[in-house]
C-alpha positions as CSV (number, residue, x, y, z in Angstrom):
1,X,-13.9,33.8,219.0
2,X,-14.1,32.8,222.1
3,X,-18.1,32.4,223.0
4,X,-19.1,33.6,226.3
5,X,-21.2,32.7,229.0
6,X,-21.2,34.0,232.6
7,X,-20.5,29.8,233.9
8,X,-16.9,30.4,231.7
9,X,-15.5,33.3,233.7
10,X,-12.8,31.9,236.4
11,X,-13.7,36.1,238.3
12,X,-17.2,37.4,238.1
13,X,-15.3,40.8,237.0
14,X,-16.0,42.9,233.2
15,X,-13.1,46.0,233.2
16,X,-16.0,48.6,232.5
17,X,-16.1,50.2,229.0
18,X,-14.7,54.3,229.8
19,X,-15.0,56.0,226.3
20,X,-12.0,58.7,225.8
21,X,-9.3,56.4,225.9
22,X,-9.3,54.9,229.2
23,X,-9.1,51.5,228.0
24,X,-6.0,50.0,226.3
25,X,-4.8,47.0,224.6
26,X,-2.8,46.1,227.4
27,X,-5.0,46.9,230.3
28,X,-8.0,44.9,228.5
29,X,-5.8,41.6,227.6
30,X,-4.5,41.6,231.4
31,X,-7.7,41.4,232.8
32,X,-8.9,38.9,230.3
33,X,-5.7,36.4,231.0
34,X,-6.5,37.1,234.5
35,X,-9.8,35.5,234.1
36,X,-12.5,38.5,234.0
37,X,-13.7,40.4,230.3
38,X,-11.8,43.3,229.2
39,X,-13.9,46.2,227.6
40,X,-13.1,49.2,225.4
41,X,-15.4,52.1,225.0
42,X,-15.9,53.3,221.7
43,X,-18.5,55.6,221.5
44,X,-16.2,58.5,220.1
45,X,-13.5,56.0,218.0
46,X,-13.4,55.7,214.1
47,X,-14.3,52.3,212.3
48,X,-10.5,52.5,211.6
49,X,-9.2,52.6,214.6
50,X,-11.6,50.1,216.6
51,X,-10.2,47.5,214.1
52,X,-6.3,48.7,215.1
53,X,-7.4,48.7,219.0
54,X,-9.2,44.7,218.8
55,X,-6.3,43.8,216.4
56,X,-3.9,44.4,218.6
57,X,-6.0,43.1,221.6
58,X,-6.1,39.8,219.8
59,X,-2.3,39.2,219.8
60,X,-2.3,39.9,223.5
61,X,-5.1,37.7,224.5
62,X,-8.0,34.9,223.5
63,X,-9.7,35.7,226.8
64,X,-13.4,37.2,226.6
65,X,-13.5,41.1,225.3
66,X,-16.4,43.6,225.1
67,X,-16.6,46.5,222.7
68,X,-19.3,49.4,224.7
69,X,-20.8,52.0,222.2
70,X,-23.3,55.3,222.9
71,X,-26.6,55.0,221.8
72,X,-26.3,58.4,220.4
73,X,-30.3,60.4,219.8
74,X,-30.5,62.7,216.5
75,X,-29.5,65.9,217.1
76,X,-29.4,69.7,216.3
77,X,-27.5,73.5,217.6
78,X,-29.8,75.2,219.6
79,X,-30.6,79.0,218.7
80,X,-28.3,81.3,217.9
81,X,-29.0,83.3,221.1
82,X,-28.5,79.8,223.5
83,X,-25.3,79.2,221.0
84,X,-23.5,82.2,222.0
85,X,-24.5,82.2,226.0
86,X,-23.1,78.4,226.1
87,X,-19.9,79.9,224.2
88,X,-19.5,82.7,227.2
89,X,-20.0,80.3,229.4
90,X,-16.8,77.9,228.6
91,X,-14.8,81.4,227.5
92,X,-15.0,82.7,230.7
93,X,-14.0,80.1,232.4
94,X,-10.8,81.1,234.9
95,X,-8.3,78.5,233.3
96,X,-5.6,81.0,232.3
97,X,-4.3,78.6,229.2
98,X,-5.2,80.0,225.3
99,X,-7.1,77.6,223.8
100,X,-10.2,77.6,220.6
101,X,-13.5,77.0,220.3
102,X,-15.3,76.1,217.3
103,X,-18.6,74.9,216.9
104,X,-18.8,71.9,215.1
105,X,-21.0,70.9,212.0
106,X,-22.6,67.8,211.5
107,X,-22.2,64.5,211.7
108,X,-22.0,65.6,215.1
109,X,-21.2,62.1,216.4
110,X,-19.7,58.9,214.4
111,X,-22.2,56.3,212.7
112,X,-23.2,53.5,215.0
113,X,-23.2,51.0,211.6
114,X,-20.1,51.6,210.7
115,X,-18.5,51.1,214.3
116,X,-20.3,47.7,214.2
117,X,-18.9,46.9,211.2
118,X,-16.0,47.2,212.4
119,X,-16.1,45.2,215.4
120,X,-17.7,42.2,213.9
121,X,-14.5,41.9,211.9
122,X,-12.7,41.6,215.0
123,X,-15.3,39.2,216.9
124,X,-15.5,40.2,219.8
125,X,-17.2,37.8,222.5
126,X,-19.4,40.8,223.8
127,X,-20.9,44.2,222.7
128,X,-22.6,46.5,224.8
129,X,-24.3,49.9,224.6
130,X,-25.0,52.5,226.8
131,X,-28.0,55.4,226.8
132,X,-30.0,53.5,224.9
133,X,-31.0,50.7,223.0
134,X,-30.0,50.2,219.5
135,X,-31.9,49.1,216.5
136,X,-33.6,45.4,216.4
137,X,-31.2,44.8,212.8
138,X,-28.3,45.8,214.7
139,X,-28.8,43.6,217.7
140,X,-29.7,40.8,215.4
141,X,-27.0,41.2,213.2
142,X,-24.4,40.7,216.1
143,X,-26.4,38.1,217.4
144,X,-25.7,36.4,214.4
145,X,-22.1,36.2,214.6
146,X,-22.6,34.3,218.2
147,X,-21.6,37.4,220.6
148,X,-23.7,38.3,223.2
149,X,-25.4,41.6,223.4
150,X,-26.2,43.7,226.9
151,X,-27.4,46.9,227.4
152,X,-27.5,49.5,230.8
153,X,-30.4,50.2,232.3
154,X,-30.7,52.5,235.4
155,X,-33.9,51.7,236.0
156,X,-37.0,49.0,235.9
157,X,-39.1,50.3,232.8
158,X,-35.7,50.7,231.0
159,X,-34.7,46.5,232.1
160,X,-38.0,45.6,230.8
161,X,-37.7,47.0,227.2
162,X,-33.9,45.9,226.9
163,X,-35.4,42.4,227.4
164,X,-38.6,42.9,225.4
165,X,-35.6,43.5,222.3
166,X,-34.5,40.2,222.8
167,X,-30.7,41.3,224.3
168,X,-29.0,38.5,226.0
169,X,-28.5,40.5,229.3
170,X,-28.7,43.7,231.6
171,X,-25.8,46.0,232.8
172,X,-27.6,47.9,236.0
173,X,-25.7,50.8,236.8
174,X,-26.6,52.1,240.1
175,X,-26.2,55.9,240.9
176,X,-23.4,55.1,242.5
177,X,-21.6,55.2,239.3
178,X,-18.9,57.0,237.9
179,X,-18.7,58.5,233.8
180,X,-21.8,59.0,232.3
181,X,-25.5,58.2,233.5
182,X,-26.6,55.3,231.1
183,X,-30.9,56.6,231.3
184,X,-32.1,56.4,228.0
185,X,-33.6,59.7,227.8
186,X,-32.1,62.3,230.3
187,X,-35.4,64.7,229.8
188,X,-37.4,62.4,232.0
189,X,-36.5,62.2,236.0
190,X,-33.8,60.1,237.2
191,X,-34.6,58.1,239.5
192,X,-31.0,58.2,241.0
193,X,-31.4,54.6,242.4
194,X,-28.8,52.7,244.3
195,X,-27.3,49.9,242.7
196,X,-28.6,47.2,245.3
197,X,-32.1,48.5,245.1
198,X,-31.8,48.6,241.3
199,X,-30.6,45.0,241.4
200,X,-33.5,44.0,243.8
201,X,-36.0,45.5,241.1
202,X,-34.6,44.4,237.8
203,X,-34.0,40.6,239.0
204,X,-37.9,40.2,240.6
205,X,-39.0,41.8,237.1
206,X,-37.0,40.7,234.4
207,X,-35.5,37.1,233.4
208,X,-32.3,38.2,232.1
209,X,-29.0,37.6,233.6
210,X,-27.7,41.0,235.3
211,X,-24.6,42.5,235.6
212,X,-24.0,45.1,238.1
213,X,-21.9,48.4,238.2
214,X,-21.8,51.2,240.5
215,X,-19.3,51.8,243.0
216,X,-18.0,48.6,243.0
217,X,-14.0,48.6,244.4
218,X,-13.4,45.6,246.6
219,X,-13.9,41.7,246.5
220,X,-16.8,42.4,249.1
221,X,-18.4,44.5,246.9
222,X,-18.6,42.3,244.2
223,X,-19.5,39.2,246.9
224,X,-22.0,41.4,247.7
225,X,-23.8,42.1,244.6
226,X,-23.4,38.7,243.5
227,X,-25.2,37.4,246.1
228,X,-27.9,39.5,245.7
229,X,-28.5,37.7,242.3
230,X,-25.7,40.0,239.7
231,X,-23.7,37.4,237.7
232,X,-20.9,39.6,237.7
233,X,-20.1,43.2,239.0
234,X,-18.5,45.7,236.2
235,X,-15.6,48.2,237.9
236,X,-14.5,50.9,236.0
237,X,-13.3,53.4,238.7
238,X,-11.1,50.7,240.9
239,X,-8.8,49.8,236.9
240,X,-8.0,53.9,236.1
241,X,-5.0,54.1,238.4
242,X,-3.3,50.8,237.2
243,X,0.0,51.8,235.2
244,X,-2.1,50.2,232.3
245,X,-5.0,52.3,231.7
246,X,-5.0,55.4,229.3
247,X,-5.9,57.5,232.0
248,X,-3.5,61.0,232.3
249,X,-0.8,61.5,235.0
250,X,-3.3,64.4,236.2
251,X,-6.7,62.4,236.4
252,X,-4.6,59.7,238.5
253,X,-3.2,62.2,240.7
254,X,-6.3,63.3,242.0
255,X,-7.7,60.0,242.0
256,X,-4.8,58.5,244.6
257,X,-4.2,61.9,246.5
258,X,-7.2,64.5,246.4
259,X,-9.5,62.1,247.8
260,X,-10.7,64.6,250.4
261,X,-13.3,65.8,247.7
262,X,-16.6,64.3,246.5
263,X,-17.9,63.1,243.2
264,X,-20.7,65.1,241.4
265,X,-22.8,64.8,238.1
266,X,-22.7,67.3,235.5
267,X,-24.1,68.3,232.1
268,X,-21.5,70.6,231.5
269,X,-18.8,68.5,230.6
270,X,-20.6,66.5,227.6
271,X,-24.3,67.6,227.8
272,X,-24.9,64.5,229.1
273,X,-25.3,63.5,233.3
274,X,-22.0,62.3,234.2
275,X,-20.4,61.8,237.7
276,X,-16.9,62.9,238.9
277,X,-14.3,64.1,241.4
278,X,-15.5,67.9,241.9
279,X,-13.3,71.0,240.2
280,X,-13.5,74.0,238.7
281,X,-15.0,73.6,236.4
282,X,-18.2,72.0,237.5
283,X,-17.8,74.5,240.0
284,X,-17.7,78.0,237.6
285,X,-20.2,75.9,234.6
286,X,-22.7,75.1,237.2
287,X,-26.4,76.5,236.4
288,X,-24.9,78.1,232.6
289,X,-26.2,77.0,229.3
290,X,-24.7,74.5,227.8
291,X,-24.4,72.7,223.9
292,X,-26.7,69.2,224.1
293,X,-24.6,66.1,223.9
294,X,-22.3,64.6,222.2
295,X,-21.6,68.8,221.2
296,X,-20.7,70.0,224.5
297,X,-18.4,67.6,224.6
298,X,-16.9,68.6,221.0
299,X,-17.0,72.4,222.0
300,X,-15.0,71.5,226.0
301,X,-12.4,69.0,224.0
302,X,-10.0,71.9,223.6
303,X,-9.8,73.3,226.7
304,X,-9.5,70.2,228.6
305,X,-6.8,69.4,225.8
306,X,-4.7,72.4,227.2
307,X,-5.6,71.7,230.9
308,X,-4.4,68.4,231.3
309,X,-1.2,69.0,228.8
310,X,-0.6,71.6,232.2
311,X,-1.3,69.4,234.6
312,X,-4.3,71.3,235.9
313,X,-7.1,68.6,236.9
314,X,-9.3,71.7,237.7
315,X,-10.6,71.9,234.0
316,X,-11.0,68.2,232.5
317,X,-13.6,65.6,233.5
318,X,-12.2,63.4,236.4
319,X,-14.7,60.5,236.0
320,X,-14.7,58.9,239.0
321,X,-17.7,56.9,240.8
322,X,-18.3,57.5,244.2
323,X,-15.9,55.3,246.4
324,X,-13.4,56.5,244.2
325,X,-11.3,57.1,247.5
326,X,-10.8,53.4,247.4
327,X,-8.8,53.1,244.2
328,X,-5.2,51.2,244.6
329,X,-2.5,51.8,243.0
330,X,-2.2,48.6,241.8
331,X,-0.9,47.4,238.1
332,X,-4.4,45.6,236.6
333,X,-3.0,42.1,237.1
334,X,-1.9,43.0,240.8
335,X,-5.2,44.3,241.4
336,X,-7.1,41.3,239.7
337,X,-5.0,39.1,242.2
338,X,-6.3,40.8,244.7
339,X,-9.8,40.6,243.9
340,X,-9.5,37.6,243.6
341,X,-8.1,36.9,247.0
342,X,-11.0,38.8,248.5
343,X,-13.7,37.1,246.8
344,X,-12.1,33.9,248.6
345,X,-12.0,35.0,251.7
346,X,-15.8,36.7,251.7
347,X,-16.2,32.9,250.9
């Protein structure tokens, strides 16, 4: 395993974690030869398959790697009454494609253990979580095999207790952000604050090393936020439209060529706040009831299944942060090249 410190990377850049399949083998190894970490989001992946994903990984590179998981909260189907109003909701939707809906039954998400367990077998030189923090033994335990643990916060009281758990560093997502909204408990307000400002506030109260994410794109943005203090800025938006990534022909499309439109955060997607490009279905699923998360997401699978098979971006979740008009279409090692070249000349 290759043990990692922020003083080894040759480009302050970490490929962000995108659960659903957006991160690949290939697209994580070139950004690792290329000098930066590459990341996987597992949040939704069997134990069996994250060992397939960081096997393979490890024939295609010995650079640094991070494996990104949900902190996923306990939960339960609402009333039978909310049940069948959040089932009208997605049924009338105006996506002319057949497609089912079944509620699920529980375990409503995959066992955090068991994903762990399944990474440390792989050793990885990072692992980071997302909407939460996860439990001391856990953190501990991968501690304990010499990789480094960071966790998002989106906000001050959320950096404080990621340090006061004894993780070795901060990922501050700004709202800028695209995917879903890292706050650890979506009930309470979101303070919605800017990744600079978040950076300011986390670095003059905390002692941990920060990473920052949020609408970064170019080599200025990541001069930028490295000078205010960030170790190294986390892009996840800029790497979907290299040849590389998982991401569909349909979510690249719009990406590279409806950049007219604007980003927004849902629920309605997942049940969870999460930001992208504008369709549809935000549009016709805004103010409806909806299945909390991770079950929304279960219940919308199919339908964005049969949307993007038709090559109809109007019903599946374009995760896109908001300078998402920036992307390139680039392959990942072109674009790390050119990163690169920016940060030198912002020197």
């Amino acid at each position: 395993m290759n043990v990692f410190n922020f003083s080894k990377l040759k480009l302050p850049i970490i490929q962000a974690p995108m659960a659903g399949g957006f991160n690949t083998p290939e697209l994580a190894s070139v950004v690792a030869n290329s000098g930066g970490v590459g990341s996987f989001g597992f949040s939704f992946t069997s134990p069996k398959k994250i060992d397939e994903i960081l096997n393979a990984t490890k024939k295609l590179t010995a650079g640094f790697i991070n494996a990104n998981f949900f902190v996923f909260k306990p939960v339960k189907l609402p009333d039978k009454e909310v049940q069948e109003e959040a089932l009208k909701a997605v049924e009338s939707l105006s996506l002319i494609e057949k497609y089912d809906i079944n509620i699920p039954k529980e375990p409503f998400y995959i066992d955090l253990e068991s994903q762990i367990e399944a990474t440390l077998k792989n050793l990885p030189s990072i692992i980071t979580f997302h909407l939460g923090i996860p439990s001391i033994d856990i953190i501990k335990k991968i501690q304990s095999f010499g990789i480094k643990v960071g966790i998002t916060a989106t906000n001050i009281i959320e950096a404080k207790s990621i340090e006061n758990v004894g993780a070795d560093f901060i990922v501050a997502q700004g709202i800028e952000a695209g995917g879903h909204r890292g706050i650890f408990d979506q009930e309470n307000i979101d303070e919605k604050i800017t990744l600079d400002n978040l950076l300011i506030k986390i670095l003059e109260n905390v002692s941990l090393p920060v990473v920052a994410a949020g609408g970064i794109m170019e080599g200025k943005h990541i001069k930028r936020v490295i000078n205010i203090g960030a170790k190294a800025a986390q892009l996840g938006t800029a790497f979907l439209t290299c040849p590389e990534a998982g991401t569909s022909y349909i979510h690249k499309h719009y990406l590279l060529n409806e950049q007219q439109r604007k980003t927004k955060i849902t629920k309605a997607f997942s049940g969870r706040m999460a930001r992208g490009i504008n369709n549809k279905f935000i549009e016709e699923m805004d103010g409806k009831k909806i299945f909390p998360f991770p079950i929304q997401n279960t219940i919308t699978t199919p339908l964005r299944r049969v949307s993007q098979n038709h090559n109809n971006g109007e019903f599946i979740n374009l995760w896109a942060g908001i300078n998402f008009n920036q992307v390139r279409d680039l392959s990942a090692k072109e674009l790390m090249k050119n990163l690169a070249d920016e940060l030198k000349a912002e020197n």
